[in-house]
Each structure stands twice: as C-alpha cells, then as structure tokens.
C-alpha positions in Angstrom: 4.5 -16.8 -17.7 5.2 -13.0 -18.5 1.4 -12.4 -18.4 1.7 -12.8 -14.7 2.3 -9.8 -12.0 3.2 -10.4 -8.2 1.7 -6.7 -7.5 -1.5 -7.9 -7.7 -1.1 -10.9 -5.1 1.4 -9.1 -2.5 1.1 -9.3 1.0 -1.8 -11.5 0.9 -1.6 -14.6 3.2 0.8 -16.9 0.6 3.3 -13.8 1.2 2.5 -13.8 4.9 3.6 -17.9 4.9 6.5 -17.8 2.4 7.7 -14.6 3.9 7.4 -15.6 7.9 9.1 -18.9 6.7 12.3 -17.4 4.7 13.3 -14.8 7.5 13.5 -18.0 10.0 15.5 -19.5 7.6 17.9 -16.7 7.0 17.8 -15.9 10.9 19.2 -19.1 11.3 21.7 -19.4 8.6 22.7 -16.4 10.4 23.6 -17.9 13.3 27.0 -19.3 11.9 29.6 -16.9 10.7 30.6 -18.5 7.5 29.0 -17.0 4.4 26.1 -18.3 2.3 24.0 -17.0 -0.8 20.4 -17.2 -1.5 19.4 -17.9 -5.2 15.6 -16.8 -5.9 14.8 -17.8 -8.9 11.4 -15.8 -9.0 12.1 -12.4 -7.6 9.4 -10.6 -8.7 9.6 -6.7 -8.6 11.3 -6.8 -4.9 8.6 -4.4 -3.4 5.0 -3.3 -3.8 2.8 0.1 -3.4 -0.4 -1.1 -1.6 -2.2 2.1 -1.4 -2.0 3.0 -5.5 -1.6 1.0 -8.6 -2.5 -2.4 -9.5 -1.8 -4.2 -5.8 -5.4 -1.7 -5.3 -7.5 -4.1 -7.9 -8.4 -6.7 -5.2 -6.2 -5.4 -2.2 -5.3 -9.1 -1.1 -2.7 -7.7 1.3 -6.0 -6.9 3.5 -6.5 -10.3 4.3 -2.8 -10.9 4.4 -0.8 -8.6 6.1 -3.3 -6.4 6.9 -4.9 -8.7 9.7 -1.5 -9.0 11.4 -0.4 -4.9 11.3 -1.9 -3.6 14.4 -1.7 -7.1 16.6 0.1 -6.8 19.6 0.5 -10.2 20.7 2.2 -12.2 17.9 4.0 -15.4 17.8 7.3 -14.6 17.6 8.0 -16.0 13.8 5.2 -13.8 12.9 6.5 -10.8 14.6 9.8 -11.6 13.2 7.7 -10.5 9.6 5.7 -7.9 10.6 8.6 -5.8 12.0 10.5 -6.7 8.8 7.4 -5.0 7.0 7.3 -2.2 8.9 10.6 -1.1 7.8 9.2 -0.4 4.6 6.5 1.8 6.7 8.9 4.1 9.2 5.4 6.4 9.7 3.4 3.0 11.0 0.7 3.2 8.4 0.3 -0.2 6.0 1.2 1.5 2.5 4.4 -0.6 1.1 5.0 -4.4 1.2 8.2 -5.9 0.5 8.7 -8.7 -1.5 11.2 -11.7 -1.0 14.6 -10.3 -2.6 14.4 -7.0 0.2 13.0 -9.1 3.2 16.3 -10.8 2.4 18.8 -8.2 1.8 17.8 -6.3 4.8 18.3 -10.0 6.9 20.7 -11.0 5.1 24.8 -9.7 6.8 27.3 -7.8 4.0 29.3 -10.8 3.1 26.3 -12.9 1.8 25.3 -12.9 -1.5 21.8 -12.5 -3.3 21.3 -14.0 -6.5 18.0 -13.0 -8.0 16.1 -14.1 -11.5 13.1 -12.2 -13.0 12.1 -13.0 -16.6 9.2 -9.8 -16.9 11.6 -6.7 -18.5 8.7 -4.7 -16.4 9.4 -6.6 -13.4 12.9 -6.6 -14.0 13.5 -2.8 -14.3 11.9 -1.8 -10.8 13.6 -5.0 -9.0 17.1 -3.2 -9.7 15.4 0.1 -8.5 14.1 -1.6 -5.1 17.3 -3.3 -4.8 19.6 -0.1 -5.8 17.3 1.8 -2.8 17.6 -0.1 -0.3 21.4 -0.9 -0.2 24.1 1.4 -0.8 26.4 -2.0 -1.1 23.6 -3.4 -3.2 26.1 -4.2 -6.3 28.7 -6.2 -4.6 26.3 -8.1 -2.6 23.3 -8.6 -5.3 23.3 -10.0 -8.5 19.9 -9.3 -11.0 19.6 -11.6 -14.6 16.7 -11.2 -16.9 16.3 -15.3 -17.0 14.6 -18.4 -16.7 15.5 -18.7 -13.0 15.0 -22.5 -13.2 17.5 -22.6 -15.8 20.1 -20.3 -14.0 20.0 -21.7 -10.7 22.0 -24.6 -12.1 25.1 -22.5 -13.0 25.6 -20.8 -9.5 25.2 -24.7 -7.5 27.2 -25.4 -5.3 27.7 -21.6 -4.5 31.3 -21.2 -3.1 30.6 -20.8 0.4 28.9 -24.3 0.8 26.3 -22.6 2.4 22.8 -21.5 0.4 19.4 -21.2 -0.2 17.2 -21.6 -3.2 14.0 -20.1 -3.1 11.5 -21.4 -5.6 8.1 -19.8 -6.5 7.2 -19.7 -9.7 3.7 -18.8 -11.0 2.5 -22.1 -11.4 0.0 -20.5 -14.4 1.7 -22.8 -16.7 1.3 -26.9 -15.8 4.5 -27.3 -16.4 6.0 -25.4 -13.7 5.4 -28.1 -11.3 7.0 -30.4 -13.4 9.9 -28.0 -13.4 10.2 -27.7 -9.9 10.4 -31.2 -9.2 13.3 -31.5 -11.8 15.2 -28.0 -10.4 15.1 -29.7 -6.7 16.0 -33.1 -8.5 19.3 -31.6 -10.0 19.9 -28.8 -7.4 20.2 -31.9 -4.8 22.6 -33.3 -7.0 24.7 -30.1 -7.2 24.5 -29.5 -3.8 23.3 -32.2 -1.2 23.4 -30.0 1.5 21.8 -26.8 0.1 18.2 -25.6 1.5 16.2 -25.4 -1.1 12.4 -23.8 -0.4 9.4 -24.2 -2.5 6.4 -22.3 -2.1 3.3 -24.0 -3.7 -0.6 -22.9 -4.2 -2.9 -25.3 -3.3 -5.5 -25.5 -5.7 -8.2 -28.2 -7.0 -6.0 -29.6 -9.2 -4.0 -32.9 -9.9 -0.9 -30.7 -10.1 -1.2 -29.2 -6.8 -2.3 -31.7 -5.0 0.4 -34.5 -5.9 3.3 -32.0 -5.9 4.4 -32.6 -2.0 4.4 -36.1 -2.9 6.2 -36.0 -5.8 8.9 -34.1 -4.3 9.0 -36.2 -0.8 10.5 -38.8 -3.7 13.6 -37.4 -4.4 14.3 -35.3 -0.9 16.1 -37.2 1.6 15.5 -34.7 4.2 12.2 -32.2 4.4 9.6 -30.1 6.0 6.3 -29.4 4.3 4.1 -26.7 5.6 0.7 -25.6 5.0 -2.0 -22.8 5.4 -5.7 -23.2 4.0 -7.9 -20.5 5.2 -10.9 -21.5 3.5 -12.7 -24.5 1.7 -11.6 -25.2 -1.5 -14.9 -23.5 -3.6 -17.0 -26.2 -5.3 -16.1 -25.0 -8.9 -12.9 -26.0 -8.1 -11.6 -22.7 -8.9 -9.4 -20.5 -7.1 -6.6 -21.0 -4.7 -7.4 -21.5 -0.8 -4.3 -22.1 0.6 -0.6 -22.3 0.1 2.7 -25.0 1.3 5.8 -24.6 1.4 8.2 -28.1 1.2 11.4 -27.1 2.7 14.2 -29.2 1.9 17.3 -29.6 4.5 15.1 -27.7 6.7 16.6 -25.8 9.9 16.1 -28.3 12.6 13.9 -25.6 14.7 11.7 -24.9 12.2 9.1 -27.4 12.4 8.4 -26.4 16.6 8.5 -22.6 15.2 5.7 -23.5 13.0 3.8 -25.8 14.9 3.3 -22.6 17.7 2.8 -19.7 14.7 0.5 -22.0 12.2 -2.4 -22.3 14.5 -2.9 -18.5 15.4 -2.2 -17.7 11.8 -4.6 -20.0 10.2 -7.2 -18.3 13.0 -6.2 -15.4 12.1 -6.6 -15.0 8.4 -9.1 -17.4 7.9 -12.1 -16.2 5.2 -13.8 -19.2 6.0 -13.6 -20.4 9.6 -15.1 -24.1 8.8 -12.2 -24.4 5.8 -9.1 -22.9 7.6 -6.3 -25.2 8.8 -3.0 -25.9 8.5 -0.4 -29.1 8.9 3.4 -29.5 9.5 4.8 -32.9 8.3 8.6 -33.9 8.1 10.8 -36.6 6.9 11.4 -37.6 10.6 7.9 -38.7 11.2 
C-alpha cells in the first residue's frame, strides 16, 4: 500500500525484534567466507530522523529503542542492535534510527550483495540517499528497484552464491499481503531450498494474523517462529500488540539466543505488564 510510511513506526519495539533478529542472522552468515545476498523486498526509506518530522507524530521509538539506549546490562543479541544504532548517533544522543537495508550494509562484508525493493517514489528517493551515504562502495554492492518486492524476489532466486536471505515485511494494510507472503515463501522454497527466508508479522486481532504462522509451518520444512507481545490485545480488537517473526532455515543458534534475550525484552518494553510475553517454537519440537 503506497498510503503507508515506515517513518512513522521506526524504532518502536517490532523494529527492536526484526532488527535484533536480522543482525544475528547476518552475524552468522558471516561466519563462513563464501558470499551470500540479502533480498528485502520491503526496504522502506533505509533510515529515520527521530527528533523532527513525521517519526515525531507518536514517537513509537520511545517505547522501542528508546527503553534499551542507556541500559548497561544487555543481552548480548540486544547489544548486538543497540551498538548497531548507535552508529547512526556517534554524539550518544537517540536522534536517528536505521532501518533494515543500513543495519545490513554496515553488517554485511564488501563481497555480499544487497538487493532492496521499495514501491513509494517518496520512499524510494531517500533509500538511494541513505544507501549512497553510508557506503562509498554502495553501487557495486547494492542494488535499489522501484517494485513490487514480492514480485521481484522471484527473478534474483537462487542468487549465485547459494547463499541468501529474504527479508519479508510488508505492511500487511492490505489482507492480501498475507496471502502473498505465504505464496512468496511457497515459491521462494522452490527456487531455493536452502535460502533463509525471514518474515516479520504484526500480531493483531484478526483471522489473518493469527493463522499466518500456521499457514506458513505448512509449506516450511524447517523453521523458527518468534514472538513479542507487550500488551493485551485491546478489547476493540484494534491495534497491534505484538509482533513474530517465522524464520525459515533458521541459524541453528538462534532459537537459545532468543530464548535468553526474549524474556528481558518482553520485560523491558512492556506497556502492559499483565499482557507482555513472548514464545519461541521450532520445527524440531
């Protein structure tokens, strides 16, 4: 949906999950010198004023990041992400939050590849700025299309090196993303069996949300599926009180990783004490 903007959302507690979750990954696709791409197919903008402009209209980031920035004892995939941040803030003061596509340039080594979809020509536009700032190499390393990202993944699967990682997280303000999803991790699978693919998920009172794990336990041989709530879903039904992210192929430490981080987080950034949780469930259960 082009109506929707990430600026107003960023570094709010679904950011502190997704983001914590894709620098483990990339930290341990690191760990092996072969190459490997990550395909987002959602990029968003790439980075994010907090202290001016629209992120100011309900400053989400203050119960997101903002509870973590001046903690001292962190778990370590959580202090993984908050030094990542605070590359974007050399003076130590909470005033710029990167999105996805520069947490994973700055992680990711010279010969990977960054493959990055953004249908808003608003959004678009400033992504190419982030990314043009933040890398001097940032042209033969990254790749930006004004697309569908659900519809150009498919052309770059398998990626050449074997080795990749598909970030999914559309808006979900349309139904039919989550139909979508289901279908891109269908046929990405079928592309490339071995390929991580990572979708982040709202979790919200409706059917949609809440059969979507499910839906894609069915056609993913191997997975991890993650989630925060931090508080009770409201009793209109509206709103969103938590997130997940279902991993697919997940890195085989990352399940104990979140197991230690979930708990503190969830305590953490919880609104609502009596409503905040979390779970970790996997295909080897």
């Amino acid at each position: 949906m082009l109506s929707y903007r990430h600026v107003f959302h960023a570094g709010n507690h679904a950011d502190v999950l997704k983001h914590a979750v894709l620098l483990a990954v990339l930290d341990y696709f690191n760990q092996k010198d072969k190459p490997y791409w990550l395909i987002d197919t959602h990029a968003g903008a790439g980075g994010y004023r907090l202290d001016t402009g629209r992120a100011t209209t309900h400053a989400e980031y203050a119960d997101g990041i903002g509870r973590l920035w001046d903690r001292k004892e962190l778990p370590p995939l959580l202090a993984r992400y908050v030094e990542a941040v605070r590359a974007d803030n050399p003076d130590g003061k909470l005033r710029r939050y990167p999105g996805s596509p520069l947490l994973a340039l700055r992680a990711m080594r010279t010969a990977d590849k960054l493959r990055l979809f953004e249908l808003h020509p608003a959004d678009v536009k400033l992504l190419a700025q982030n990314i043009t700032g933040a890398a001097p190499d940032a042209q033969k390393r990254v790749a930006i299309k004004q697309e569908d990202g659900f519809t150009g993944m498919k052309a770059l699967l398998p990626p050449p090196s074997r080795r990749g990682l598909v970030l999914i997280d559309p808006a979900y303000e349309d139904k039919r993303d989550y139909l979508q999803v289901v279908t891109a991790v269908k046929e990405g699978l079928q592309r490339f069996a071995t390929g991580t693919f990572m979708v982040w998920y709202p979790l919200l009172q409706k059917n949609e949300s809440i059969t979507l794990a499910g839906k894609l336990k069915k056609v993913a041989p191997e997975w991890l599926n993650a989630t925060l709530t931090v508080q009770a879903p409201s009793p209109d039904g509206v709103g969103m009180h938590g997130s997940g992210l279902f991993i697919v192929n997940p890195p085989w430490t990352l399940a104990a990783a979140l197991k230690d981080a979930l708990p503190w987080l969830a305590e953490t950034l919880a609104i609502e004490h009596a409503g905040a949780g979390w779970t970790v469930q996997d295909s080897n259960q």
